[in-house]
C-alpha positions in Angstrom: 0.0 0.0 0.0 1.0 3.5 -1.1 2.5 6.0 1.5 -0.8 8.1 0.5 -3.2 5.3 0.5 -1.9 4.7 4.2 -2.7 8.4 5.0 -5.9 8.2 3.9 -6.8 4.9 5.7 -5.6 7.0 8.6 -7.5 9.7 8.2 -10.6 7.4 7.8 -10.6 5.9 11.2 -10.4 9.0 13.0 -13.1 10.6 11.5 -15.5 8.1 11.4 -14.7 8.5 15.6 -15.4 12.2 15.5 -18.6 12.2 13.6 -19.8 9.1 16.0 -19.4 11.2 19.1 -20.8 14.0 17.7 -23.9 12.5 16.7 -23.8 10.9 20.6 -23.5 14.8 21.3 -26.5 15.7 18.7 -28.6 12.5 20.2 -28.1 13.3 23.9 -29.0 17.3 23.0 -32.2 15.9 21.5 -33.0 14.0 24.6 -32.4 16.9 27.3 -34.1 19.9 25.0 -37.8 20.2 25.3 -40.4 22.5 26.1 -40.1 21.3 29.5 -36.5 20.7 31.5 -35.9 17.2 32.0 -33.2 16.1 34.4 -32.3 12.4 31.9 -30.2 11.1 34.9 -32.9 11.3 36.7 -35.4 10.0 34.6 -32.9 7.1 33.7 -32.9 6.3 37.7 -36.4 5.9 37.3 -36.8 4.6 34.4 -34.3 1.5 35.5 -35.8 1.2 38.6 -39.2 0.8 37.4 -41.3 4.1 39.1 -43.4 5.5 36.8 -42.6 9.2 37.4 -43.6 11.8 35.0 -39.6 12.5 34.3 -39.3 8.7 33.3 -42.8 8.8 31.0 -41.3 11.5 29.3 -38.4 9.7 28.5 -39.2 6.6 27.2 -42.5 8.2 25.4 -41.5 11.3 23.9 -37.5 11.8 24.2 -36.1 9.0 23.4 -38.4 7.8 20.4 -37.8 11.3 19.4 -33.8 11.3 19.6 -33.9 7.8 18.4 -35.5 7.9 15.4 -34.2 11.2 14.5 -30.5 9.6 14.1 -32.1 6.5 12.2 -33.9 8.6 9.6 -30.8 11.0 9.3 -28.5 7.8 8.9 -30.7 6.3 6.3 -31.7 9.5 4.1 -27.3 10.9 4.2 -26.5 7.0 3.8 -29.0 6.6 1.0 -28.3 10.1 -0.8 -24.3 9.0 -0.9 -24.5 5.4 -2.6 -27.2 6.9 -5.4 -25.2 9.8 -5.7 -22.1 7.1 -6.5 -24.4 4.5 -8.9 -25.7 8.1 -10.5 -22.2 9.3 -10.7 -24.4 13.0 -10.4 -23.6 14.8 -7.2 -27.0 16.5 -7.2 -29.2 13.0 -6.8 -31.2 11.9 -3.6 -32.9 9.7 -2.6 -36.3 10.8 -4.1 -34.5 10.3 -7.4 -35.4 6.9 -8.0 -38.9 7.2 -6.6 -38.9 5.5 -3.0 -40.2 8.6 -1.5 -42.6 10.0 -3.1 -44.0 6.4 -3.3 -43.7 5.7 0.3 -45.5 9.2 1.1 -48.1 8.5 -1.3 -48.7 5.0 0.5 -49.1 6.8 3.9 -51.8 9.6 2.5 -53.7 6.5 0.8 -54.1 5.0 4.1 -54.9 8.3 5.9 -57.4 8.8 2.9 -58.9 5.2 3.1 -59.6 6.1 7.1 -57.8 3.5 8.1 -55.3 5.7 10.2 -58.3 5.6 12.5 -58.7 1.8 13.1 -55.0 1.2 14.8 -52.1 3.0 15.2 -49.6 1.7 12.8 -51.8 2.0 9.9 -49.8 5.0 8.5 -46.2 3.7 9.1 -47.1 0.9 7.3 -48.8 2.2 4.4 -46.1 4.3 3.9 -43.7 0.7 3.7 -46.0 -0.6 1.7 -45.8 2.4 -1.1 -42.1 2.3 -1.4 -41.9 -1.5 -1.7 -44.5 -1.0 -4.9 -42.2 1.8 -5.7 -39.4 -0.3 -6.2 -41.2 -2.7 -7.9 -42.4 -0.1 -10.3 -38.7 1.1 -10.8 -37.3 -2.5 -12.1 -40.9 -3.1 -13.8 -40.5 -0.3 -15.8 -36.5 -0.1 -16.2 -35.5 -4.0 -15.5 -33.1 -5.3 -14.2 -30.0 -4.6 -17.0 -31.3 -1.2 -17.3 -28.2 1.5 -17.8 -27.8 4.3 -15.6 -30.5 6.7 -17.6 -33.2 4.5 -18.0 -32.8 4.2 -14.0 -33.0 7.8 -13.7 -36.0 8.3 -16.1 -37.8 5.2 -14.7 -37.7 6.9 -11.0 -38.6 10.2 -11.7 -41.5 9.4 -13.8 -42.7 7.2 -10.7 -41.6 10.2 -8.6 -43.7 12.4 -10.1 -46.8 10.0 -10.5 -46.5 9.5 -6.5 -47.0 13.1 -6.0 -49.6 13.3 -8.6 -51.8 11.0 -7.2 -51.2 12.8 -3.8 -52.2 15.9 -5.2 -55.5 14.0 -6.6 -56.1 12.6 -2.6 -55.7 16.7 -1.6 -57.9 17.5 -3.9 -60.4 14.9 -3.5 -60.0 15.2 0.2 -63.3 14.8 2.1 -63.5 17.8 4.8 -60.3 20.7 4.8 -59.1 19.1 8.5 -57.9 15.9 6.6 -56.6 17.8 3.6 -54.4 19.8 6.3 -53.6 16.8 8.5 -51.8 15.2 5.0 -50.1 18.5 4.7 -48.7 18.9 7.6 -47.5 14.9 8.2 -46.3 15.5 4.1 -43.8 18.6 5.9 -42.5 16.1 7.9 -41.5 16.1 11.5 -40.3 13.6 14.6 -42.8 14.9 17.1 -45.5 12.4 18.7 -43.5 9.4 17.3 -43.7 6.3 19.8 -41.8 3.3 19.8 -43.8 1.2 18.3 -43.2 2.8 15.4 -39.3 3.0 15.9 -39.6 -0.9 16.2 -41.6 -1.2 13.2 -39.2 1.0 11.0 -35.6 -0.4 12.4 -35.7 -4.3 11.0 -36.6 -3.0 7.6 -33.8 0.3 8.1 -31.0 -2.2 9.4 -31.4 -4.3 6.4 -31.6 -1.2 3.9 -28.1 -0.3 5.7 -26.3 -3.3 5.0 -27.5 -3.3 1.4 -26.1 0.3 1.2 -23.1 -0.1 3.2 -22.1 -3.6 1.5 -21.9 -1.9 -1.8 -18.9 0.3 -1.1 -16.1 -1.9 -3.1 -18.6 -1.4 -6.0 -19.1 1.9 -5.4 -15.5 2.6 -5.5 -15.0 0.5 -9.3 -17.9 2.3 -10.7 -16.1 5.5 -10.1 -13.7 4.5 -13.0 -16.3 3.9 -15.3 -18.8 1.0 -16.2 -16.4 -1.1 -18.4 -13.5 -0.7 -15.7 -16.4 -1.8 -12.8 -17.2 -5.0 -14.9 -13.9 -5.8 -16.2 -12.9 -6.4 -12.7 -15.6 -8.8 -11.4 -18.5 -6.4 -10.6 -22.2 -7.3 -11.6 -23.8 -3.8 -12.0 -26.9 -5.2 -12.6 -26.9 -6.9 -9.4 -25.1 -3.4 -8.0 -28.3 -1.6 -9.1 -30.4 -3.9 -7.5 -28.5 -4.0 -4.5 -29.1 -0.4 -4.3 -32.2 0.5 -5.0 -33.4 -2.2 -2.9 -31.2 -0.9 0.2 -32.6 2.7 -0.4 -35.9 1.8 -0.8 -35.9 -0.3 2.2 -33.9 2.3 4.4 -35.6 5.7 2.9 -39.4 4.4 2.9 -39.1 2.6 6.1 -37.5 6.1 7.1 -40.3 8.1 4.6 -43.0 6.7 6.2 -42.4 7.0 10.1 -41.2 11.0 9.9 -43.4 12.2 6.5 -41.5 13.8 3.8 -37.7 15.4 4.9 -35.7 17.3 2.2 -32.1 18.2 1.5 -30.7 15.7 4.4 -29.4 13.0 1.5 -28.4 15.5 -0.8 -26.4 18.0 1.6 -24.7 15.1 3.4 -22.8 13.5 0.9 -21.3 17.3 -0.5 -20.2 18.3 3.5 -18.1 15.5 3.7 -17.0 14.3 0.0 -13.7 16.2 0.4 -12.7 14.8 3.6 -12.7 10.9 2.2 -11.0 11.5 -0.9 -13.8 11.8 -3.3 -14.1 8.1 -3.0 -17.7 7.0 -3.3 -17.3 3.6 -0.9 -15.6 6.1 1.8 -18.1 8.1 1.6 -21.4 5.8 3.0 -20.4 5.3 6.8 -19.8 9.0 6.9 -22.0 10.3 5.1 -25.2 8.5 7.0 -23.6 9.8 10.2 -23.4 13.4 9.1 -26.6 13.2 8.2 -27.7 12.0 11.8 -25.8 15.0 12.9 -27.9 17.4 10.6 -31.3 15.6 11.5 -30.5 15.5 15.0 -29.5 18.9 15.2 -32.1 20.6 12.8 -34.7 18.7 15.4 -33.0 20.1 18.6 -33.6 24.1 16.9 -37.2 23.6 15.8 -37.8 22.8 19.4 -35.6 25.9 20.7 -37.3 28.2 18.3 -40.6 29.9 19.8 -42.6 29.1 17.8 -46.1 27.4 17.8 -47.5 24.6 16.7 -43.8 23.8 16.2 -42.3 24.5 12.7 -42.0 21.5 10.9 -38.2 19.4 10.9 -39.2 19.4 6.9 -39.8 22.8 6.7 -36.7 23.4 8.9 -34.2 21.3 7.0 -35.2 23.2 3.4 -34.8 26.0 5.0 -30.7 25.1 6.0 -30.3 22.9 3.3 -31.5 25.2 0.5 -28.7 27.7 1.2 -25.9 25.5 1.8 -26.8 23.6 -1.4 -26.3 27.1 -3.6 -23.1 27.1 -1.7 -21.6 24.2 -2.3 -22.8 24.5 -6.1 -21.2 28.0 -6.4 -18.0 26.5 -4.8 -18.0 23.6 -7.3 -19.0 26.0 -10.3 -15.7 28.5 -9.5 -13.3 25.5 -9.4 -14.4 23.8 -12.4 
């Protein structure tokens, strides 16, 4: 190995350790800010020792779904937004590219249309699933599975936009204006009122998504050198494609349909820390899904701190960051090419 290789191998290690403990920091600031102080030692203590206390009910209820599915989804949607950025080879595509969003929000209105948000409590969560799994089936339906690189591209956002079309059609067709704002406002998207039972129903189908994503890096790293280079030394990118659009549909919809829609996360993610890996796509994942935590995390923590109520959305929030920093980083690139 190369005296530079070594360096960066180095560099790796150390920080993929720094961006863990800062999304510990980002994770324990969304478990002690609220609209109420909570002492988390204290609620811990009780918590542990079994007393139901109005510290420790807050806790498990409210915080720590809260802080917990915050760094899942922010993995998932920065994790997600690097390895289609890397099969894309286009630094400007996200997860919503191929589809698996806008199909796993349209899943989660149909069900809040249908009424059957009513009957039990994980009705929307798993409509939501259910529309990006068809959404994925759509994608290789309409592309296949030996599909190039365009047809992947066209094949997602026509599904893309045919999700959001047929949400517009359940706005429109929306019985009374309270449901019509009630799809609205879970369509911002935002981690308040989730419970655990929906953090247990989205992490199997996450974890999975992640090791699909995260297994891909060797790939990832050929593909940079072109198609023919990626095949020529062993890679299947038709089984790469799969790989990957499975993994981000599994991780993003599972992630789509718990929070509602959140913007800019997979596509800021990937830019922040592409320079510090070596423009290498594989590098890129593990860091890339935790700076995306970080950004969730911490874009959760200031919609709570800002006075404002009802609370300003997390999607709302995070377009409102990520809109900027996106020119940014697009004005940067633009001057050095």
């Amino acid at each position: 190995m190369s005296a530079r290789a070594q360096g960066v191998e180095v560099g790796y290690a150390p920080l993929v350790a720094a961006l863990a403990a800062l999304t510990l920091v980002a994770a324990l600031a969304s478990l002690t800010v609220g609209y109420a102080r909570l002492d988390v030692a204290a609620a811990l203590a009780d918590a542990f020792a079994g007393r139901s206390t109005v510290a420790a009910l807050v806790f498990e209820q409210i915080r720590l779904p809260r802080a917990a599915l915050g760094a899942m989804v922010g993995f998932s949607l920065g994790l997600a937004g690097a390895a289609l950025q890397g099969l894309l080879r286009n630094p400007l595509a996200d997860p919503g590219v191929i589809g698996v969003s806008g199909g796993a929000a349209f899943g989660a209105v149909a069900v809040f249309y249908s009424g059957l948000a009513g009957v039990f409590a994980l009705a929307m969560p798993l409509g939501g699933v259910a529309g990006a799994i068809v959404a994925a089936l759509l994608l290789y339906g309409l592309a296949g599975r030996g599909a190039g690189t365009m047809t992947l591209i066209l094949a997602g956002v026509t599904i893309n936009s045919f999700a959001g079309a047929l949400t517009a059609l359940a706005l429109n067709l929306s019985p009374n204006p309270y449901a019509a704002y009630e799809i609205m406002f879970w369509l911002m998207g935002s981690l308040a009122d989730r419970s655990l039972p929906q953090l247990w129903l989205a992490a199997p189908l996450t974890v999975v998504g992640w090791a699909l994503l995260l297994s891909s890096a060797p790939a990832l790293d050929a593909l940079s050198l072109g198609e023919d280079t990626a095949a020529s030394l062993g890679f299947d990118l038709g089984r790469l494609r799969a790989q990957l659009v499975a993994g981000a549909a599994l991780a993003v919809g599972a992630a789509v349909a718990v929070t509602g829609a959140i913007g800019f996360v997979g596509l800021v993610a990937p830019h922040l820390l592409r320079p510090f890996v070596g423009h290498r796509p594989g590098r890129l994942l593990l860091v890339s899904g935790l700076a995306g935590a970080i950004v969730l995390l911490a874009a959760d923590v200031a919609v709570r701190l800002i006075p404002v109520h009802p609370e300003l959305k997390l999607g709302v929030a995070t377009a409102l960051i990520g809109a900027p920093l996106l020119y940014g980083l697009i004005d940067r690139m633009r001057k050095e090419a």
